[in-house]
VEXDREN-2710 file (C-alpha; in Angstrom, 1 decimal):
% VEXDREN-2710
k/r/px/py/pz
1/UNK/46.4/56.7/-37.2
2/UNK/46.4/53.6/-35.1
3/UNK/47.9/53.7/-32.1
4/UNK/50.2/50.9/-32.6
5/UNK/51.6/48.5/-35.3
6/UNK/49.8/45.7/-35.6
7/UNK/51.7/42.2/-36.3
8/UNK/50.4/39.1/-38.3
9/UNK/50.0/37.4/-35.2
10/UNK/48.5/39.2/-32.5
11/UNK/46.9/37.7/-30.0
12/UNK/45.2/39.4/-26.9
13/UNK/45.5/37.5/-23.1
14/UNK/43.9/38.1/-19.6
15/UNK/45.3/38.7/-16.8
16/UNK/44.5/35.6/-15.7
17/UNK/46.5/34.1/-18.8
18/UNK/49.3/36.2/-18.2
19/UNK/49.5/35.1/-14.4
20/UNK/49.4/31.2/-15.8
21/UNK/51.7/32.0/-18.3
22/UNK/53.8/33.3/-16.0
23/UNK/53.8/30.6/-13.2
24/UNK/54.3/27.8/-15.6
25/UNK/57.5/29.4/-17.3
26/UNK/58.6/30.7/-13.6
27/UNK/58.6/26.7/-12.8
28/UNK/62.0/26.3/-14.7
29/UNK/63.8/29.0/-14.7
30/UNK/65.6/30.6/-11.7
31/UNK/64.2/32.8/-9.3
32/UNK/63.9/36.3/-10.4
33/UNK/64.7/35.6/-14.1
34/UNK/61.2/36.6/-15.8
35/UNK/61.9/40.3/-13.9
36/UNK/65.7/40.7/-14.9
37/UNK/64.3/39.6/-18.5
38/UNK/61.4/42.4/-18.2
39/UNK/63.7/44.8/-16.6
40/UNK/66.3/44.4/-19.3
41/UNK/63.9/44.8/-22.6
42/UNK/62.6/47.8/-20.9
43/UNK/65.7/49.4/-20.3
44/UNK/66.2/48.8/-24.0
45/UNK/63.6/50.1/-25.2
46/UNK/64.2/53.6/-23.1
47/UNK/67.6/53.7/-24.2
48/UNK/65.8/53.6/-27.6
49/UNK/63.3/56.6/-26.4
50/UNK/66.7/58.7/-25.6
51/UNK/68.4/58.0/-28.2
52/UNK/68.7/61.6/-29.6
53/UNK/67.6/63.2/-26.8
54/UNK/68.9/66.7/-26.2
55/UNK/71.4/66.5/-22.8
56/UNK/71.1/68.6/-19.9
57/UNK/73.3/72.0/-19.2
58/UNK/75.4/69.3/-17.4
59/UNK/75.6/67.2/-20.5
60/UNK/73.5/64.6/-19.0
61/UNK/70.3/62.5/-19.7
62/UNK/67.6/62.4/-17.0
63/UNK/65.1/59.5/-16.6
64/UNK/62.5/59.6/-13.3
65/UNK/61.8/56.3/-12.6
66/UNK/58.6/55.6/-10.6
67/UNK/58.5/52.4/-8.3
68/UNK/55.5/50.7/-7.1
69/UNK/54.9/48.2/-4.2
70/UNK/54.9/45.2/-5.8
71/UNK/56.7/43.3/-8.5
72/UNK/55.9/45.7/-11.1
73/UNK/58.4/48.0/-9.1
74/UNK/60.5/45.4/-9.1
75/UNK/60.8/45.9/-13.1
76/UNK/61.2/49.3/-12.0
77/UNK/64.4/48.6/-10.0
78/UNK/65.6/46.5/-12.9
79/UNK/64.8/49.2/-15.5
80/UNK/66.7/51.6/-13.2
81/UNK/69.8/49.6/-12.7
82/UNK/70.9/49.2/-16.1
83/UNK/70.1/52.5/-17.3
84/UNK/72.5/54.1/-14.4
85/UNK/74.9/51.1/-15.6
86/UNK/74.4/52.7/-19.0
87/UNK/75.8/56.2/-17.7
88/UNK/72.6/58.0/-17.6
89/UNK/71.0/59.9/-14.9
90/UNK/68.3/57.7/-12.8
91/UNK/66.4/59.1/-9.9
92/UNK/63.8/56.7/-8.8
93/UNK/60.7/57.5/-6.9
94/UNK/59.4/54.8/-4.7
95/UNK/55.9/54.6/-3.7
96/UNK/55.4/53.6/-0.2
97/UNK/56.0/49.9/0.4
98/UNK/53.9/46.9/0.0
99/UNK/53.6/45.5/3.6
100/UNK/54.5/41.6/2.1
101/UNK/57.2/42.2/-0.8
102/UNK/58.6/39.0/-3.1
103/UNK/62.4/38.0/-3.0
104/UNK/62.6/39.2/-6.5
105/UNK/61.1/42.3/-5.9
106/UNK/64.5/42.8/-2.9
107/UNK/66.9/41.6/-5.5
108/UNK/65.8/43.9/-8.2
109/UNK/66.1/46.8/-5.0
110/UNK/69.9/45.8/-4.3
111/UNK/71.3/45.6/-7.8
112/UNK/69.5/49.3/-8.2
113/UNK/70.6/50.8/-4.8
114/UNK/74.0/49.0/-5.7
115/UNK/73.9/51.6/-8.6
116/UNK/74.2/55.2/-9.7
117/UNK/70.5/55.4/-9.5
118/UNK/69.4/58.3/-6.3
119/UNK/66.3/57.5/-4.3
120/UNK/63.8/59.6/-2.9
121/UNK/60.5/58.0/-1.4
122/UNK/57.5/59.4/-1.7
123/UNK/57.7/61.4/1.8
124/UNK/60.3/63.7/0.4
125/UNK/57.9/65.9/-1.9
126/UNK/57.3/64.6/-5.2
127/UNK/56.4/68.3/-6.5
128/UNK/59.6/70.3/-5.6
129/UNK/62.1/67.3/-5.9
130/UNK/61.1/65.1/-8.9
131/UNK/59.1/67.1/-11.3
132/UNK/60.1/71.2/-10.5
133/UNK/64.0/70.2/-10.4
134/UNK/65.2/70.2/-13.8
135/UNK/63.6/69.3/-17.1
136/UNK/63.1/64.9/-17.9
137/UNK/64.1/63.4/-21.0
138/UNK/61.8/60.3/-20.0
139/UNK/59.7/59.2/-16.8
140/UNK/59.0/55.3/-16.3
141/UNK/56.2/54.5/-14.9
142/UNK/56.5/51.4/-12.8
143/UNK/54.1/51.7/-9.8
144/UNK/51.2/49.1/-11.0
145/UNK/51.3/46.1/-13.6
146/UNK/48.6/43.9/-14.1
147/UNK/47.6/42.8/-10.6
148/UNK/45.0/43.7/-8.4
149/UNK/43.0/46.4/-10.1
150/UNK/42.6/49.3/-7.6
151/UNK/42.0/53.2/-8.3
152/UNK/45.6/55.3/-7.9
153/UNK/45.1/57.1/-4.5
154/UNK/47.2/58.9/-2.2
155/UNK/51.0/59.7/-3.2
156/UNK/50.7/57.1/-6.4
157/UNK/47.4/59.6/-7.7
158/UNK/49.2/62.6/-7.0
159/UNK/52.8/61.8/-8.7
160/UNK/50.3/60.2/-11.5
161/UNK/48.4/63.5/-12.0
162/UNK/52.1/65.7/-12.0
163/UNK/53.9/62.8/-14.4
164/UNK/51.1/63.8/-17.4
165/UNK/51.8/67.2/-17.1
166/UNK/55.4/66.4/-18.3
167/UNK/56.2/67.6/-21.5
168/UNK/58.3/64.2/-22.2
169/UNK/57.9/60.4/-23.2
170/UNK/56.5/58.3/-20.7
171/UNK/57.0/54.4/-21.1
172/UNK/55.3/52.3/-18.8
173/UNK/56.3/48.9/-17.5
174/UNK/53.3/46.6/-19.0
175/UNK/50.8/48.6/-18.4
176/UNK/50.2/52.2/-17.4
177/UNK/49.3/52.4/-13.6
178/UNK/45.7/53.2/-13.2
179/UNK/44.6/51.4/-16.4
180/UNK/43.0/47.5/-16.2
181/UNK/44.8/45.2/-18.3
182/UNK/41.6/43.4/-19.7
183/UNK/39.2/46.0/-20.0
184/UNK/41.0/49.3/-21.0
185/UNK/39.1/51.1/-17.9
186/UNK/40.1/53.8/-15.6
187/UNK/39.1/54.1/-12.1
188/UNK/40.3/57.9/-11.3
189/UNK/43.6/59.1/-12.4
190/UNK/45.9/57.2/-14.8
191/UNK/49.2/57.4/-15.9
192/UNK/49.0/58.7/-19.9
193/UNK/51.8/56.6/-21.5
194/UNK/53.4/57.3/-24.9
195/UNK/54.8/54.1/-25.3
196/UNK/53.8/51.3/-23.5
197/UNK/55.8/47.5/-23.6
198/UNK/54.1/44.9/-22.3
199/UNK/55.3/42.2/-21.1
200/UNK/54.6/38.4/-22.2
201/UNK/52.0/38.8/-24.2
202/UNK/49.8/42.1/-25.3
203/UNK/46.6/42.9/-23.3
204/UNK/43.2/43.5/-24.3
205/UNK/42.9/46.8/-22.0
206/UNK/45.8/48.4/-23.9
207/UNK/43.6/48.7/-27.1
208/UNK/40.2/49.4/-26.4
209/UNK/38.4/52.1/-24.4
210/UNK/40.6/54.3/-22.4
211/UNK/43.8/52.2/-23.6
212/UNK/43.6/53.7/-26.9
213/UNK/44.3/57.0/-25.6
214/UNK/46.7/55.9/-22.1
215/UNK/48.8/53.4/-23.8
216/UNK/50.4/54.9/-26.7
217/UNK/52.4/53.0/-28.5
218/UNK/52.7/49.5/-27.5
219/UNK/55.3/46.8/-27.8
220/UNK/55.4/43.5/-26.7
221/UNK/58.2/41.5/-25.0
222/UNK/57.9/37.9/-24.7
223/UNK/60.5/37.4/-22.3
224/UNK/61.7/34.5/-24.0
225/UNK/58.9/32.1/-22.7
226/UNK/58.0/29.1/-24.5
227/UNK/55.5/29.9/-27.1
228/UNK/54.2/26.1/-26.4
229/UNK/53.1/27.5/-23.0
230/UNK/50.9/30.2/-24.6
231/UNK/47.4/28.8/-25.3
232/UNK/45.1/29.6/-28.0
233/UNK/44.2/32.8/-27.9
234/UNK/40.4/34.0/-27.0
235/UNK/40.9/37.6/-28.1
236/UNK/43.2/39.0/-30.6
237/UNK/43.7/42.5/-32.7
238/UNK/42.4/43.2/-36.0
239/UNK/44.4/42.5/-38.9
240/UNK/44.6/42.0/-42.8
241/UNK/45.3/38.4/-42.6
242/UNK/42.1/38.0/-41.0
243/UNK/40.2/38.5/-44.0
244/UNK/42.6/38.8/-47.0
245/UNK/41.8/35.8/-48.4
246/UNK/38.0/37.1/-49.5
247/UNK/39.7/40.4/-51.1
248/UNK/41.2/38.6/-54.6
249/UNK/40.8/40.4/-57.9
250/UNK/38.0/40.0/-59.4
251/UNK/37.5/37.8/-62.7
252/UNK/36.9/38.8/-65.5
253/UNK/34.0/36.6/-66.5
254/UNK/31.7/38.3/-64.2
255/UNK/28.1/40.5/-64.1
256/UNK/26.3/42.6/-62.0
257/UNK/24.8/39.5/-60.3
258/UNK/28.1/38.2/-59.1
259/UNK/28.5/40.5/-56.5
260/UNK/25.1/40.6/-55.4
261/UNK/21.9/42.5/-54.5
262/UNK/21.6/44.5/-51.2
263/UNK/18.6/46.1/-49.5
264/UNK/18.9/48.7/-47.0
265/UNK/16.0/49.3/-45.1
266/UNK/15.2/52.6/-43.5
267/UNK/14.6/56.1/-44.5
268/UNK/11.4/57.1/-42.7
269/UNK/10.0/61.0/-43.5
270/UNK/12.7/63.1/-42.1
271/UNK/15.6/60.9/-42.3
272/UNK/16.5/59.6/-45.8
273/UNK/20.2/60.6/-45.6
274/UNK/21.0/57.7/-43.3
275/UNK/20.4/55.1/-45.9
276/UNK/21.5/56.8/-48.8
277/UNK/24.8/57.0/-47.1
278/UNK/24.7/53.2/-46.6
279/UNK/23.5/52.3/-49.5
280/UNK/25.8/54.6/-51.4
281/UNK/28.9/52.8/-49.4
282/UNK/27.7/49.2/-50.1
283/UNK/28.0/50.1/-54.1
284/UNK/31.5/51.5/-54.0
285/UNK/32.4/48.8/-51.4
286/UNK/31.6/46.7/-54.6
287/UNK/27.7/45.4/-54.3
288/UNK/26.6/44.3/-57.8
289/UNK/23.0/46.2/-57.4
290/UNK/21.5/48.3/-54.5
291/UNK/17.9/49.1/-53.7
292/UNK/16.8/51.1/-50.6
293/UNK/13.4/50.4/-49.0
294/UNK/12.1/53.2/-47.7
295/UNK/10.1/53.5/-44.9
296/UNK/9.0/56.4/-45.8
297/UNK/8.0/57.9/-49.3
298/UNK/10.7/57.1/-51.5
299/UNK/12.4/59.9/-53.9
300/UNK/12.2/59.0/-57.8
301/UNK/15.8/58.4/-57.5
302/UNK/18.9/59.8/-55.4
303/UNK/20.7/62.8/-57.6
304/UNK/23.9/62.0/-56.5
305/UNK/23.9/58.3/-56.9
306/UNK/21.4/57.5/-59.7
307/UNK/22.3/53.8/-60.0
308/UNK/20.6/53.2/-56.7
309/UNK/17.1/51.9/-56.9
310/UNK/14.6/53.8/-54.6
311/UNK/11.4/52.1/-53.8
312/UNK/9.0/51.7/-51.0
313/UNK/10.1/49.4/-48.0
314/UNK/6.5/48.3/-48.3
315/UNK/6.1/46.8/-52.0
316/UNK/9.6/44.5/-51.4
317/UNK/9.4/40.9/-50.5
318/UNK/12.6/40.2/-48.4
319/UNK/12.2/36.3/-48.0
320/UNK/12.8/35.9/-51.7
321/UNK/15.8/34.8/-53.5
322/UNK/16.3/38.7/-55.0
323/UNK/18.1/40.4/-51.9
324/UNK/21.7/38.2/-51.0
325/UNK/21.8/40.3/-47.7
326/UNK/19.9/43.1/-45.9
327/UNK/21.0/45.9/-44.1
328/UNK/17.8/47.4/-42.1
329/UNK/18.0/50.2/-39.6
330/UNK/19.5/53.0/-41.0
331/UNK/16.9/56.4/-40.2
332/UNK/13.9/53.6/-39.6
333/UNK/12.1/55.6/-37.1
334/UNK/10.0/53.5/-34.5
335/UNK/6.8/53.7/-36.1
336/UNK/4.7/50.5/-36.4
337/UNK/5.3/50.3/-39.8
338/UNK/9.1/50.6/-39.1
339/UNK/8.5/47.4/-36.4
340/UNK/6.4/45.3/-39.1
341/UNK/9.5/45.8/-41.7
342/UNK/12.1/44.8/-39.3
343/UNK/10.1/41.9/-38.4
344/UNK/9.8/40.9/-42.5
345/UNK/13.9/41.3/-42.0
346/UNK/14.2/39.2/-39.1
347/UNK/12.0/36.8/-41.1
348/UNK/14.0/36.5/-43.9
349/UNK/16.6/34.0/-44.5
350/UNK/19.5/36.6/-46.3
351/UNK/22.5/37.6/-44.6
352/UNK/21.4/40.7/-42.0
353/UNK/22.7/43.2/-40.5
354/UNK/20.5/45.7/-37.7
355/UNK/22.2/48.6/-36.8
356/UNK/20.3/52.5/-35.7
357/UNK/16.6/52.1/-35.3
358/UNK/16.5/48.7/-36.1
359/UNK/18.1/48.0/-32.8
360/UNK/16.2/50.9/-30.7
361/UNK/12.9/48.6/-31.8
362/UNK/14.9/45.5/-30.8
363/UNK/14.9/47.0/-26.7
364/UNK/11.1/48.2/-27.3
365/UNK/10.1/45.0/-28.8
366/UNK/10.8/41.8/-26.7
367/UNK/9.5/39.9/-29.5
368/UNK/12.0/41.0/-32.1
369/UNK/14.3/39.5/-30.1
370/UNK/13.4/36.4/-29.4
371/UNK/12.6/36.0/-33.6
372/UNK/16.5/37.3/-33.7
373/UNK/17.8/34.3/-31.6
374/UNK/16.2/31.9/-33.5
375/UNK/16.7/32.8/-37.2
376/UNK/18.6/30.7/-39.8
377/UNK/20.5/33.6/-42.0
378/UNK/23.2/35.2/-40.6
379/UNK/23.0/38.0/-38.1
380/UNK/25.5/41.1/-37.5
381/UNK/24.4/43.7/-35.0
382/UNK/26.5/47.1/-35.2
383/UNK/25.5/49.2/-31.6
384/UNK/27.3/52.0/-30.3
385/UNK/27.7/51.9/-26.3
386/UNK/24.0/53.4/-25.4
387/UNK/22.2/50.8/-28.4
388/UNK/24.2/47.7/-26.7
389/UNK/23.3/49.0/-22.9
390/UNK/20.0/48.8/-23.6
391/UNK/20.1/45.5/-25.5
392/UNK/21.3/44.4/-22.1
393/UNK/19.5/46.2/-19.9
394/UNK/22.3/47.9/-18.2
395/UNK/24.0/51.4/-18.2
396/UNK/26.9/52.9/-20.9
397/UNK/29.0/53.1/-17.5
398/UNK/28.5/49.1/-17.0
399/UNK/29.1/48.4/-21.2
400/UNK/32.5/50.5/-21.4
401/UNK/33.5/49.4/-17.8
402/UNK/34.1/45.5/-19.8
403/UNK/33.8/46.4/-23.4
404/UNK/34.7/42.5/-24.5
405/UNK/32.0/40.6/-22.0
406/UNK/29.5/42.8/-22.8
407/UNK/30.3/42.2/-26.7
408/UNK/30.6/38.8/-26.0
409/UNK/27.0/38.4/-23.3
410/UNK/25.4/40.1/-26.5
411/UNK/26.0/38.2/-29.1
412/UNK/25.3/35.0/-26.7
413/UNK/22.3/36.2/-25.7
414/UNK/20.6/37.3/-29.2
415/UNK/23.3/34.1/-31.2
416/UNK/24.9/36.7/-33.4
417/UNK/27.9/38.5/-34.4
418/UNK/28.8/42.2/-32.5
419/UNK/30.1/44.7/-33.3
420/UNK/30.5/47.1/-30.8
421/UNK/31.6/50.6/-32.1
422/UNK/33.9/53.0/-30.0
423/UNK/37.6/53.3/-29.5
424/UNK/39.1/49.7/-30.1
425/UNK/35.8/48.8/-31.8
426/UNK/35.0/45.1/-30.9
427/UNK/33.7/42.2/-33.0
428/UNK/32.7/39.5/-31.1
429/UNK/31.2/36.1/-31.9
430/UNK/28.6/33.3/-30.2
431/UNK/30.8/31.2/-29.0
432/UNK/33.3/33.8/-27.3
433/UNK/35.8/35.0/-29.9
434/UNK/36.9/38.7/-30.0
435/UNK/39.1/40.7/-32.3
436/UNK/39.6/44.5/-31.2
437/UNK/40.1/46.8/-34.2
438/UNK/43.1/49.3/-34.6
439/UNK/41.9/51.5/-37.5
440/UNK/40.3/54.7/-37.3
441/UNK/40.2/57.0/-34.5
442/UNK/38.5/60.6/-33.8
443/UNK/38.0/61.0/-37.0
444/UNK/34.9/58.9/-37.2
445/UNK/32.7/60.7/-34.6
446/UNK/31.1/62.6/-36.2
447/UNK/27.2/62.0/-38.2
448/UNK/26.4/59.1/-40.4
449/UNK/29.9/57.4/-39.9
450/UNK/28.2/54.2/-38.8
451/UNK/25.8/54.5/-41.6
452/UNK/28.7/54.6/-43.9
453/UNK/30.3/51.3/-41.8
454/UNK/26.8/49.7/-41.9
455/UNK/26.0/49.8/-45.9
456/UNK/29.7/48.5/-46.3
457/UNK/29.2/45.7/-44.1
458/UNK/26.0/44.6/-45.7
459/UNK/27.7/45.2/-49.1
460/UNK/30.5/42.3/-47.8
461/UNK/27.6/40.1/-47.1
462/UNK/25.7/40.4/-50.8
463/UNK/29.4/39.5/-52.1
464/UNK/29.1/36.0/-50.5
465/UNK/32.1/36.9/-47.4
466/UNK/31.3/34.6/-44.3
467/UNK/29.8/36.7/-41.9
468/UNK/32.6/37.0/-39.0
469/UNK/35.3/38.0/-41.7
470/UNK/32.8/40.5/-43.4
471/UNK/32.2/42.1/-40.1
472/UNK/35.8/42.4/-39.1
473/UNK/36.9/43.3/-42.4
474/UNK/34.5/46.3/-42.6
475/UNK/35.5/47.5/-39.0
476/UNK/38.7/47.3/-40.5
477/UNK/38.6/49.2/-43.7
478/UNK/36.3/51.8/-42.5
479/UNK/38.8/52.8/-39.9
480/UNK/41.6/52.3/-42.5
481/UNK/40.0/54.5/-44.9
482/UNK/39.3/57.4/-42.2
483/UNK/43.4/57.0/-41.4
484/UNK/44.0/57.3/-45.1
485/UNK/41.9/60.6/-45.4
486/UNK/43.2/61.8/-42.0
487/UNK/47.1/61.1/-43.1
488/UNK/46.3/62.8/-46.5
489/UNK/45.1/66.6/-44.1
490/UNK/41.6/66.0/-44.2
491/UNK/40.6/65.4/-40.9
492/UNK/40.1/64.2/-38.1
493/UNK/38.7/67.2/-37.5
494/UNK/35.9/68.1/-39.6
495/UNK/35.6/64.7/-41.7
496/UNK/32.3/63.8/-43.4
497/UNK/31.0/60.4/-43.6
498/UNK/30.6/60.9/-47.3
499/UNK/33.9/61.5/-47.7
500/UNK/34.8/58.3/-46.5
501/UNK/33.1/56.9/-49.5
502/UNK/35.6/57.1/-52.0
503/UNK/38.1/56.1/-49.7
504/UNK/36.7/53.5/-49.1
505/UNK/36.6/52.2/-52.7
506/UNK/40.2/53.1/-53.4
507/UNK/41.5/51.2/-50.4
508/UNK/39.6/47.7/-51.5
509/UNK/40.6/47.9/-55.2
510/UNK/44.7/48.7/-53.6
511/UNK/44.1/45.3/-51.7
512/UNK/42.4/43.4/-53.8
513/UNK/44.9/44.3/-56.8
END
């Protein structure tokens, strides 16, 4: 299942955002009051964690609190102040100290020193004194927030590295220490959170790459800030609303050709499964008729789908008016027949969407490209991490390292939509907009799943959607369908992409009903 609960309204800020958020509300309210606020929703929501929790022999609750340097730690303080004024047990680890600390940062120290809380600094022996002692009900990780981005070294790595071998909830303060707030990545060692709240507004990095599995579940405290000092959002999570409007029941005054005609392209010798998956998706996803061009020699028809029609990618005119969208890519090959068919793609004016091989020939053949950027239909490119790197001539180290701006540098540079598969999947747009997805999960890594997303894409795209809500949407559903099967006992281990088929059908019609 997702990793956390997405609301209507959800959008996704920088750090740079946060930090101008910040200063503006700091401007008018008193000094220190954004950190009490912080420290006081956190210690709420751990009060909430141990609710229930089993006591100690003494009959007591025990929460580690770790402190960082700067203001984050400050939180920490906060955090650790009312949950000693709350009667439970608070031992608070402090890293070693920033060399410039803020006057908030020493207020938040005095109201927790002038507690129940104990202290030990990070010279006494993390090992024997905080961790080996006696068993934790919950550890708070306060040592880094959103500021500087720096690897954990030193004490901070190795109390990190001891904390996630605690068999307990962790909540972190913001973010978990190790983890960059915009683009989910990990230098190193970070702290693996079960629940995180974030403060102000929720962060990119907490739902895509690494944040998807260091996070956990994540809420959000505004603080009580302004909302008129919250721009518009650039980025934002995946949600129904975002696309709701185009699932509506279906009239009944309909035919076959009011849901439109979709080619998939592919299927060289060898590799026919990839499109029949694709093109078996787009007709449950609700495609009124669906051919697939083979690249190869077609088969008279496919036995488990007979309503497809199978015909030679070679004998189809794809400028005409027949196809509403293409899908092309899907087991290709690189031959230079597979390069002369993408080219008649590219060429056409129907919706498209290149995902597989069609986007291997895209890095072999500059031209390709440059036809790409300058055609008139609508364009949706589906790459996993290694397809993208090569788009843009870097490594899958450099694309996952910023999962957003290389989303967003690709679909500038080539003027289409992205969609950039992996963990917090991202869809991004010309001009700069991003929504990262929440569905789905482990579940979908395994063979053909991105077939299976690509023929239900292309099937939103012969329906008439626009094309940024028929690439979200299918992001969306795919991973919502993969949930469904998972929550039902069927995976994620073991899950076929053909099972996702059906899923996929029965979650539309639940929507669209």
């Amino acid at each position: 299942m997702p990793h956390t609960d997405t609301p209507s309204q959800s959008p996704l800020y920088s750090i740079a955002e946060i930090r101008a958020i910040e200063a503006a509300a700091a401007q008018n309210l008193p000094e220190g009051a954004l950190m009490q606020r912080a420290g006081q929703a956190a210690a709420t929501a751990a009060l909430k964690l141990l609710h229930g929790a089993q006591n100690d022999a003494a009959g007591h609750r025990r929460v580690l609190v770790l402190a960082g340097p700067g203001n984050n730690g400050g939180d920490a303080f906060e955090v650790a102040a009312h949950l000693a004024g709350s009667g439970i047990e608070v031992l608070v680890w402090t890293a070693p100290e920033a060399q410039a600390t803020s006057p908030e940062r020493e207020q938040a120290l005095a109201r927790a020193r002038n507690s129940a809380a104990r202290f030990i600094s990070a010279d006494t022996g993390m090992a024997s004194v905080a961790v080996g002692a006696a068993p934790w009900n919950l550890v708070i990780d306060g040592l880094f927030g959103i500021g500087a981005f720096r690897p954990l070294n030193d004490a901070c790595r190795d109390v990190a590295q001891l904390v996630n071998q605690l068999d307990c909830p962790i909540l972190a303060l913001d973010v978990p220490s190790g983890l960059h707030a915009d683009t989910g990545a990990i230098d190193g060692v970070a702290i693996r959170a079960s629940h995180t709240i974030t403060f102000i507004g929720d962060k990119p990095g907490l739902h895509t790459a690494d944040g998807t599995d260091y996070a956990g579940s994540v809420e959000i405290a505004a603080l009580a800030i302004d909302p008129a000092l919250l721009p518009p959002a650039k980025a934002q999570l995946s949600a129904l609303h975002l696309f709701s409007k185009q699932l509506q029941p279906r009239r009944q005054n309909t035919h076959k050709g009011s849901f439109g005609s979709l080619a998939v392209i592919g299927g060289a010798p060898g590799m026919a499964g990839a499109p029949i998956l694709a093109a078996r998706t787009a007709l449950h996803a609700g495609a009124g008729r669906v051919y697939v061009a083979f690249a190869g020699t077609p088969p008279a028809y496919d036995s488990g789908q007979p309503e497809l029609m199978c015909r030679p990618a070679a004998d189809l005119d794809f400028s005409g008016f027949h196809y509403t969208a293409l899908v092309a890519g899907p087991g290709l090959g690189d031959s230079l027949d597979a390069v002369e068919l993408l080219q008649r793609a590219i060429d056409s004016d129907s919706p498209l969407l290149l995902d597989a091989d069609a986007l291997n020939l895209m890095t072999a053949e500059p031209e390709l490209q440059s036809a790409l950027a300058t055609r008139a239909g609508a364009t949706i490119l589906t790459p996993h991490p290694l397809e993208a790197a090569r788009l843009l001539d870097m490594t899958v180290a450099q694309v996952q390292a910023d999962r957003l701006a290389a989303a967003r540098q690709l679909a500038a540079q080539l003027g289409v939509i992205v969609v950039l598969k992996g963990a917090g999947t991202v869809v991004a747009s010309q001009d700069g907009k991003v929504v990262i997805n929440t569905t789905g999960g482990p579940a979908l890594a395994t063979a053909g799943t991105g077939d299976v997303l690509s023929g239900l894409c292309g099937s939103l795209l012969a329906q008439g959607w626009p094309e940024w809500e028929a690439a979200i949407a299918a992001v969306w559903l795919h991973g919502a369908a993969a949930d469904a099967l998972v929550a039902a006992g069927s995976g994620p281990i073991g899950l076929t992409a053909g099972e996702l088929i059906p899923a996929i059908r029965k979650l539309m019609n639940g929507l669209a009903a």
